[in-house]
N, C-alpha and C positions, 0 to 999 in steps of 0.2 A: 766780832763776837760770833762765837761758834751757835748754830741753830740750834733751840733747844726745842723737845718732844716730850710731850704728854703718854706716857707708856703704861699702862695698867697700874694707876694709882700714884707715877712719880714721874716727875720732870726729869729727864737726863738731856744728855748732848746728843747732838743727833749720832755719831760713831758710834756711842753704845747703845741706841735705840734698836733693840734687833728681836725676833720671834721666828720661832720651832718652824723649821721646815716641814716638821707635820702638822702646823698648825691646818684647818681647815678652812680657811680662808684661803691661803697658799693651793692647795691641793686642788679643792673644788669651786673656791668663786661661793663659798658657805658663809655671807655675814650681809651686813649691810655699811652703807655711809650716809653722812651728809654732809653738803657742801653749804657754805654760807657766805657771807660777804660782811666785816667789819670797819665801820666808819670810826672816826672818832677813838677807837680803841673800843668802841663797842657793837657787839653782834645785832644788826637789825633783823628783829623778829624770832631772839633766839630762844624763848620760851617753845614758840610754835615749833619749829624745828625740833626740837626734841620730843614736844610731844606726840609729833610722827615718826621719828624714830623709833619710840617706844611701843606705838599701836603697831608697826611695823615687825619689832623685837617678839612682841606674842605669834604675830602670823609664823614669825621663822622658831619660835620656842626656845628661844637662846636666854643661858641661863648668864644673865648681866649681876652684876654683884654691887650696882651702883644704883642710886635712886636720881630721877630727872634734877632734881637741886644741885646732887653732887656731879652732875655733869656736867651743867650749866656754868658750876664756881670750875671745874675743873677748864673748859673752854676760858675765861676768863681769863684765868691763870697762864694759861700759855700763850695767852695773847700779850700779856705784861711781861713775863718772862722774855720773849724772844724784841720786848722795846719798840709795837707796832703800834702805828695808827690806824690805818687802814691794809684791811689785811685779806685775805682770801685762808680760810678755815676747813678743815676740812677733818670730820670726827668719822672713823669706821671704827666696826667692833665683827669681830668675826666669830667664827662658832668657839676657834681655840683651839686646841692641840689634843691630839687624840691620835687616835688608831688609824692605817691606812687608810681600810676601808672607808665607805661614804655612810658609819652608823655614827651620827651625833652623838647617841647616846654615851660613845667613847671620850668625848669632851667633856671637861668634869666644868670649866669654866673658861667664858667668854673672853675673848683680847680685845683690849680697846686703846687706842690710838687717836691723838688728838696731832695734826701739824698745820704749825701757821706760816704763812708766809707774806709779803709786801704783794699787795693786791696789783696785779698786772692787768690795768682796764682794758678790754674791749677798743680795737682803732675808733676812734671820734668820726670818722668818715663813714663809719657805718651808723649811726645815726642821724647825720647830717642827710646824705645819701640815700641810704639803705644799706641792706644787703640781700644777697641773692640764694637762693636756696635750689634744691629737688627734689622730688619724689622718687623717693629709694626703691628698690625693690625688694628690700628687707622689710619686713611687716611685723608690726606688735600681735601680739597675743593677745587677745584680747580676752581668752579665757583661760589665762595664768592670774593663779592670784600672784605671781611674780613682776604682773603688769603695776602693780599699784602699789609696790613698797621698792625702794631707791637700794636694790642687790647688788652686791660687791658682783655679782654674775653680770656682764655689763657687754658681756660680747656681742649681741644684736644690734646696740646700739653704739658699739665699734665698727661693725660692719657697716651700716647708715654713714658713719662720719666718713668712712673709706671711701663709699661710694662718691658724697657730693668732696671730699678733696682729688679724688679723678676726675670728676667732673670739671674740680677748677670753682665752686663756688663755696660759699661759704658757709652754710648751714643743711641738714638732712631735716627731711621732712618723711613723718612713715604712714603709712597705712596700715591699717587692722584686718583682720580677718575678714572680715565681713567688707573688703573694701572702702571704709569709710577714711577721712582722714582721722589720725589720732592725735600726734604729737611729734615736737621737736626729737631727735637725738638727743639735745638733755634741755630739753625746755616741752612749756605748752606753749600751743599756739593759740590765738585769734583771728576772727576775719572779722571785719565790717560790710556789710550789705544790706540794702533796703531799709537804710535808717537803723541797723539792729548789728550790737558786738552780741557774735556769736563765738564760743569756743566748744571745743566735742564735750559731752559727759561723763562722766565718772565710767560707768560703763562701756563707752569705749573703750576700756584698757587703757588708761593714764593715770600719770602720776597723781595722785591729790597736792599737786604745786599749792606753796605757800606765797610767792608771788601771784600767781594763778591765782588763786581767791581773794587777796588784796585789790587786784585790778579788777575785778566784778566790783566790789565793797567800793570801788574808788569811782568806778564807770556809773553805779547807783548815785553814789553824790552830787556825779555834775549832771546828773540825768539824762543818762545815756541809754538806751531803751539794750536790755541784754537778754540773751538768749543760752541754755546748753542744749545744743542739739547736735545731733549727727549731722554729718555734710560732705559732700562726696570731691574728689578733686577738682569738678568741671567747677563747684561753688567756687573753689578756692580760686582762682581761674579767671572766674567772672568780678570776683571781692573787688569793692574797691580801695582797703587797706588790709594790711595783714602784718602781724606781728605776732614776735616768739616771747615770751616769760622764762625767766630762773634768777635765781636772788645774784649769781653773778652778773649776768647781762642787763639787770634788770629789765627793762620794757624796747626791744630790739625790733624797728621797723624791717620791714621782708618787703622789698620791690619789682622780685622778680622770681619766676618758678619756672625753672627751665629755661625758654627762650621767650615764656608769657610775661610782660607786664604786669606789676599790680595799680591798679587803679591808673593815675598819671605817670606810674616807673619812680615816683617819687614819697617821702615818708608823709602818709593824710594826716589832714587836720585833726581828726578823732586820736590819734598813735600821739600827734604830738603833747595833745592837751592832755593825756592820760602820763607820758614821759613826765612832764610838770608837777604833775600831783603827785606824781609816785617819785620824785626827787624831793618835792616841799617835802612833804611824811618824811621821808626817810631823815634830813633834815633837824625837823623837829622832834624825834624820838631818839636820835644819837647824839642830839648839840647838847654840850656841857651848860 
């Protein structure tokens, strides 16, 4: 069966899924996305996700012609359409088609694009394991408001991935202007230390992760003493667990930075009990 796309308002095959070379998304890297992760044939947490798309969609002032409902049934839709169960989602809306230049204003209306595909999990060894990561020399902005809404502009944090696949490991890790640590290349991160999951704040220049805020909500539950604070590499260094967040990988133990160990080199007891809850959850919100 031919792959079928969600294209501004209609399901076609993916051959005829196609948009303007002047589109501004094409051009300039002018829209946003979100990625998400579907169990069961349904999207976990997919309310959330849209409603940061949307607070996202004022920051960039993209004039969208769909309301969060009709996006929602529209995601749906092309998850049953294409005969998935578990699937990997992926919604961008870009500014649209307009004029060469870089004035929005010339886009009368926004493109939106919905494609699903068969969820290709994460190797199982890295969980078991870990995985290994670095500290890039690519740095977030941390005073872009560009830090904190999920832009089709996504080249910094291409450069990041370039760096730790030279590197030979598996995840980037960045630092902010200010030197602190901020976030994964496309995840948050946490550390554990001194009895306390700490992750960077809002103001570091990070994403408002929607797994990122669960695994607080969930680290409260089993009472887990949390923290948002700044923290510099040597913390991460010193941590003695550390893990990345994003609704694909969901909760991703980190056992190494650089040539450092984390905690034993192996995924902590904290990482794993939070894996467990945030698998029950998931579990129980998508079982039929």
């Amino acid at each position: 069966m031919e792959e079928i796309v969600y294209l501004n308002g209609r399901l076609v095959p993916k051959r005829e899924a196609k948009i303007s070379i002047f589109d501004h998304g094409f051009l300039y890297g002018d829209g946003l996305f979100e990625t998400m992760r579907s169990y069961n044939g349904r999207v976990f947490r997919l309310t959330e996700h849209i409603k940061r798309l949307f607070k996202s969609v004022t920051v960039l002032r993209l004039k969208l012609g769909v309301t969060e409902e009709e996006l929602e049934t529209a995601v749906q839709k092309t998850i049953r359409a294409n005969d998935l169960s578990d699937a990997y989602v992926r919604l961008t809306i870009s500014r649209g088609e307009g004029e060469t230049g870089p004035d929005p204003s010339t886009c009368p209306k926004s493109t939106v694009v919905i494609i699903t595909r068969p969820f290709q999990p994460y190797p199982h060894e890295l969980y078991e394991k870990g995985a290994r990561a670095i500290i890039t020399n690519t740095r977030q902005n941390d005073l872009s408001p560009l830090a904190r809404v999920k832009s089709m502009n996504f080249l910094n944090n291409i450069l990041a991935l370039m760096e730790a696949k030279t590197a030979g490991v598996d995840q980037a890790i960045l630092l902010n202007t200010k030197g602190f640590v901020a976030e994964g290349a496309v995840s948050n991160i946490f550390i554990f230390r001194d009895n306390t999951l700490i992750t960077p704040p809002m103001d570091a220049g990070i994403l408002p992760g929607i797994t990122r805020r669960l695994v607080l909500e969930l680290a409260k539950g089993l009472q887990i003493p949390i923290r948002e604070g700044n923290f510099p590499p040597d913390a991460l260094m010193q941590a003695q667990e550390c893990f990345l967040t994003n609704s694909l990988m969901e909760i991703l133990p980190i056992v190494q930075v650089a040539v450092h160990p984390i905690g034993t080199g192996l995924p902590g007891p904290v990482t794993q009990r939070l894996i467990l809850a945030y698998r029950e959850l998931v579990r129980i919100e998508t079982r039929y």
